[in-house]
C-alpha positions in Angstrom: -9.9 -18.9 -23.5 -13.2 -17.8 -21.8 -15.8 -15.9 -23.6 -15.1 -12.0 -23.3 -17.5 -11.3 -20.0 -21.0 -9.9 -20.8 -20.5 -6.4 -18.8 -17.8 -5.6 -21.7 -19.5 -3.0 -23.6 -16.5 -1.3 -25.5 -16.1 -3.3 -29.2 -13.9 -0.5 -30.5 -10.2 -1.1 -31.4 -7.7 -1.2 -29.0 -3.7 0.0 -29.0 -1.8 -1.9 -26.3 1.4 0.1 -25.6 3.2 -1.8 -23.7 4.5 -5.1 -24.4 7.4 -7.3 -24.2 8.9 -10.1 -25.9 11.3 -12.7 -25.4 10.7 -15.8 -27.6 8.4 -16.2 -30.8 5.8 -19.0 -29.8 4.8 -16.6 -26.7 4.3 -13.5 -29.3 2.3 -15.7 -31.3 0.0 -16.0 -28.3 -0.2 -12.5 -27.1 -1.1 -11.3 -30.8 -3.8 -14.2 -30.9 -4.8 -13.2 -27.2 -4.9 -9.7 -28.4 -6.6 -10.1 -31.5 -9.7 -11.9 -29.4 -9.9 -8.3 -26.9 -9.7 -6.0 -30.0 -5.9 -5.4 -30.2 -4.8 -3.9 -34.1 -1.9 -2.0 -32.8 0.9 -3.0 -30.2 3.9 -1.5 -28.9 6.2 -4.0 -28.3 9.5 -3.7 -26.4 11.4 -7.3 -28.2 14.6 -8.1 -25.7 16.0 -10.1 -28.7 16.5 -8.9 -32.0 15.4 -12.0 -33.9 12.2 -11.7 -32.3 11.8 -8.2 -33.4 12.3 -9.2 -36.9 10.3 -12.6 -36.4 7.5 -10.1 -35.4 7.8 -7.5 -38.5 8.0 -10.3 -40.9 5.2 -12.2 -39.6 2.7 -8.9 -38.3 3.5 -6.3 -41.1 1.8 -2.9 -39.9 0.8 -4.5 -36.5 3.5 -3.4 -34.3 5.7 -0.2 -33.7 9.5 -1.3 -31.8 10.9 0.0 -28.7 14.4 -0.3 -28.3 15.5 -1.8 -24.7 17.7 -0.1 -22.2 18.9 -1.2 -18.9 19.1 1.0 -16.1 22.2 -0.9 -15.2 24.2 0.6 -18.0 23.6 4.1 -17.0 27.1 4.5 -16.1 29.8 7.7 -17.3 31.1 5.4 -20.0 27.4 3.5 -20.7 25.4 6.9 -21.0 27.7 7.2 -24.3 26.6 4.6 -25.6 23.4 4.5 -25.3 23.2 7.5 -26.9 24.8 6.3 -29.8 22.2 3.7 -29.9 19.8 6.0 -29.6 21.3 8.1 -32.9 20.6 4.6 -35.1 17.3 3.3 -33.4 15.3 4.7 -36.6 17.7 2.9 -39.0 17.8 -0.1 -37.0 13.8 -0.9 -37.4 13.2 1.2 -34.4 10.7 4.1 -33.4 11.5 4.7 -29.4 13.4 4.2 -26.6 12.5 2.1 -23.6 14.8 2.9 -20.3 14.0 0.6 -17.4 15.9 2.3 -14.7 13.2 1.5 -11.4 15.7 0.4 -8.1 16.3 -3.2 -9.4 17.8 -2.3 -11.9 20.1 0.5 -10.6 20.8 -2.3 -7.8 23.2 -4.3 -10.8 25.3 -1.3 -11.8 29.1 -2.6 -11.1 30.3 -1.5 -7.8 32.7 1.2 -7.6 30.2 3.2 -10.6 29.0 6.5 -9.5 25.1 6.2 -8.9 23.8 8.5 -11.8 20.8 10.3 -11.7 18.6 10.2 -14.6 17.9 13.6 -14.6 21.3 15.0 -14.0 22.8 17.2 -16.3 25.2 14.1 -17.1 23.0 12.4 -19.0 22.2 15.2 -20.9 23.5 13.4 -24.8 20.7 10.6 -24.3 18.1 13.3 -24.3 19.9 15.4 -27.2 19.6 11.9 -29.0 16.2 11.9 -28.3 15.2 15.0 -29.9 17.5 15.3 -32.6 16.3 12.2 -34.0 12.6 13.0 -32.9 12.5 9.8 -30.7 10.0 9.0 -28.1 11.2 7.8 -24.4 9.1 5.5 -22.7 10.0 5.4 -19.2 10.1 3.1 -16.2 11.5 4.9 -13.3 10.1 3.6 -9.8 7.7 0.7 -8.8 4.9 0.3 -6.0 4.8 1.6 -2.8 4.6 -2.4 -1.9 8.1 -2.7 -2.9 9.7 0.1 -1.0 8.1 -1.2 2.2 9.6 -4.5 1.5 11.9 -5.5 -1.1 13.6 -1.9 -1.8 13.3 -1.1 2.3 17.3 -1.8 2.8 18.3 2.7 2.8 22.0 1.5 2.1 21.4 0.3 -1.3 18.0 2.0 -2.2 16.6 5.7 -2.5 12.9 6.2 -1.1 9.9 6.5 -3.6 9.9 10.3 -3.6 13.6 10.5 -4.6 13.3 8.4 -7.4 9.7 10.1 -8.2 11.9 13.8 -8.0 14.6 11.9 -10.2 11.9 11.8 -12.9 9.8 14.6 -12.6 13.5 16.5 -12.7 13.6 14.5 -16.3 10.5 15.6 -17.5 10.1 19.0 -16.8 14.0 19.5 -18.0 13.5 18.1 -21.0 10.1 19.7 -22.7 11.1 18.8 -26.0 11.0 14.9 -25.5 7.8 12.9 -25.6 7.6 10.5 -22.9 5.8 7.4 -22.2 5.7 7.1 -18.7 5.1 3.5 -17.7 3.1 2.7 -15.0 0.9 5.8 -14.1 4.2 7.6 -14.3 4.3 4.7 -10.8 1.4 6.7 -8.9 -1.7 4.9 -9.2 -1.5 4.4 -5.3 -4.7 7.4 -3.9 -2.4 9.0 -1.8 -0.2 10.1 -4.8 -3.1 11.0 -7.5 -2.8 14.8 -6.7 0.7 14.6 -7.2 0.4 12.8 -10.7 -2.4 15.2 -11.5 0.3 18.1 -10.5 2.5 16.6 -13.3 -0.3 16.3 -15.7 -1.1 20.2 -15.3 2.6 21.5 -15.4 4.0 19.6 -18.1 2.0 18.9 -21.8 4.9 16.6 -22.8 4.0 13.1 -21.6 1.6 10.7 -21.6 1.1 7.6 -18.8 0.2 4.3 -19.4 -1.8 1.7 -17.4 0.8 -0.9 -17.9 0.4 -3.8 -15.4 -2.8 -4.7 -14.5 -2.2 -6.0 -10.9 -1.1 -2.8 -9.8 -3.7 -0.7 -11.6 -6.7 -2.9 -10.5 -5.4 -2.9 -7.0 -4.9 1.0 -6.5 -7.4 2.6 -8.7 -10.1 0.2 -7.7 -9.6 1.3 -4.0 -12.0 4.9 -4.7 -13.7 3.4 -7.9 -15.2 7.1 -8.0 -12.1 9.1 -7.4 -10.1 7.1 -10.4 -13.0 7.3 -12.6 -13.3 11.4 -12.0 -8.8 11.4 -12.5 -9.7 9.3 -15.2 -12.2 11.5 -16.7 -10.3 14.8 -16.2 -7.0 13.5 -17.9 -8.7 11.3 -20.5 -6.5 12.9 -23.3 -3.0 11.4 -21.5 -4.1 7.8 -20.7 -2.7 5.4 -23.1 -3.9 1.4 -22.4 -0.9 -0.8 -21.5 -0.9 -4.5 -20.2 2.8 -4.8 -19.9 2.0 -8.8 -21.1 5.6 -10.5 -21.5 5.6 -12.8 -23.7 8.1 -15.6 -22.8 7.9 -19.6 -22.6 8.1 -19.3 -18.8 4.8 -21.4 -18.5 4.8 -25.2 -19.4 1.8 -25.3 -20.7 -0.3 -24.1 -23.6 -3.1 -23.3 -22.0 -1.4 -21.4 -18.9 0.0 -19.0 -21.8 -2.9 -18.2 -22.9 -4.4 -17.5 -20.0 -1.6 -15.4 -18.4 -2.3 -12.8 -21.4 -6.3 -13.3 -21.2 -6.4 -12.6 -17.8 -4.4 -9.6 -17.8 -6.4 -7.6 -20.7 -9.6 -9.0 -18.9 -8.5 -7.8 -15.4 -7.5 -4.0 -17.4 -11.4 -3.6 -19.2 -13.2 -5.1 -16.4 -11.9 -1.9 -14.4 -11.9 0.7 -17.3 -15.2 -0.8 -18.4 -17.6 -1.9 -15.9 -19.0 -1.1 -12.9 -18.8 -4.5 -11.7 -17.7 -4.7 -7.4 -15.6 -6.8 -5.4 -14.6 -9.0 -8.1 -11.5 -10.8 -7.6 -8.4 -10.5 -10.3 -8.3 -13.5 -11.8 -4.9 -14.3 -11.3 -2.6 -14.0 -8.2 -1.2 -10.5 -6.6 1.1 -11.5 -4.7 1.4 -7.8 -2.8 -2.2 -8.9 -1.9 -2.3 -12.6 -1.0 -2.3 -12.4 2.3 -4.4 -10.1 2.7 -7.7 -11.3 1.1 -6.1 -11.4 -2.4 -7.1 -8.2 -4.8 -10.4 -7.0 -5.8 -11.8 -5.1 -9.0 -13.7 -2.0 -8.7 -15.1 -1.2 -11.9 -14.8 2.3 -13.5 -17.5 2.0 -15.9 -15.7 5.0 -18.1 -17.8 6.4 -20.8 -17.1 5.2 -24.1 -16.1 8.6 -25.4 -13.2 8.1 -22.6 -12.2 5.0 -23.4 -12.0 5.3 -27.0 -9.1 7.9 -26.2 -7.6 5.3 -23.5 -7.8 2.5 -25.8 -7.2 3.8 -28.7 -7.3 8.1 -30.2 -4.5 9.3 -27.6 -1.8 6.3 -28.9 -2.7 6.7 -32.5 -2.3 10.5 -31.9 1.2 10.5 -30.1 2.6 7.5 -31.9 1.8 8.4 -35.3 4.0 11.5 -34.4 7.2 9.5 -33.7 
């Protein structure tokens, strides 16, 4: 790994809140990764339960579990069930939920299911799970505006970007007694939608976004380095730090690994952090590759700010679950 880059100047610990994990040599390398950028506490979102338990056993203290949902199983009969789950997660080594329900994964309901809403009244027991047991929700709900103007552009099998951002501000401001995570920037890091976000942010105290996936942040919010750093600034109290690292054995080697998780928590504090300009993400967006690749814009946040990024406003809301 390369030496942590000299315009760096935060040293205090970090809580990355969003994390995946598919296999155990991979988690091995995102905690030692992790450890190097100043990582004590993780969320981590394990897609196999061994690994959960691999990750307990090994990293005692380390990690608080989020227990995975698929968008695909909202269905009349899966919203039950789910909701079931949702009863055990505590007693099952869990402290939240995480839905992924963005258009690809709504795309693999079975056809001939009823498309169901997330914030429809149906799926009203998964949120009475939630607050009976007291469990957070983190979650994913849409994706980049890159996305809809390609991949999610067919109308006859997906909604637009404003439905599905109305689909979960309808969830949110229904459900004031939940605590969400919304992944992604609550999926508005993109300028145009800031205001918006920063709408949400005044109207309802009972979420929190993260900065999960560093491509997309770096891309959008280094656009108007000054603009993100004054949103930034303002809403420093609901800013959690997120890479949305996966670790998984897709790579063949050891070294490309590593780097895959380096690069990702480098690419995140060079933008919080510095005020570094027109530096290029070291690895590959590929929203951007044709177009001159994407460039970092550095924030250079005030360490008072990023201690509550990286750190206060986690500690705060997840020592609550």
């Amino acid at each position: 790994m390369a030496q942590l880059q000299p315009e760096l100047n935060y040293d205090g610990p970090i809580f990355d809140v969003h994390t995946h994990a598919v296999d155990n040599g991979s988690l091995d390398f995102l905690v030692q990764i992790g450890q190097q950028h100043g990582v004590e506490r993780t969320l981590l979102i394990p897609h196999i339960r061994r690994v959960r338990n691999y990750a307990e056993k090994k990293y005692p203290g380390r990690f608080i579990f989020a227990r995975y949902f698929s968008g695909s199983k909202l269905s009349a009969k899966g919203i039950t069930i789910v909701a079931k789950h949702i009863e055990n997660l505590r007693d099952e080594g869990y402290q939240l939920a995480k839905i992924q329900n963005a258009p690809g994964m709504r795309k693999r309901v079975k056809a001939g299911s009823e498309r169901i809403k997330f914030g429809d009244e149906s799926c009203e027991p998964i949120f009475t799970a939630l607050i009976d047991n007291e469990i957070p929700l983190l979650l994913h709900m849409s994706d980049p505006d890159t996305y809809y103007a390609g991949k999610y552009a067919n109308r006859n099998v997906y909604s637009t970007k404003e439905e599905d951002l109305n689909e979960l501000e309808t969830a949110v401001a229904r459900h004031p007694n939940v605590r969400f995570q919304l992944a992604h920037f609550a999926s508005q890091p993109e300028l145009d939608r800031l205001s918006n976000l920063a709408h949400w942010l005044d109207s309802y105290p009972n979420f929190n976004v993260d900065t999960a996936s560093a491509r997309w942040m770096v891309r959008e919010l280094s656009k108007d380095p000054e603009r993100s750093r004054e949103f930034l600034v303002k809403y420093q109290d609901r800013v959690v730090f997120g890479t949305d690292c996966i670790a998984l054995f897709r790579f063949k080697w050891r070294t490309s690994s590593k780097n895959y998780f380096d690069h990702r928590y480098l690419a995140l504090r060079q933008l919080l952090e510095t005020d570094v300009q027109g530096l290029a993400l070291p690895f590959e967006d590929k929203d951007t590759a044709n177009a001159g690749g994407t460039l970092i814009n550095g924030l250079s946040l005030p360490n008072s700010v990023l201690r509550k990024i990286y750190w206060e406003n986690a500690v705060r809301f997840y020592d609550e679950a």
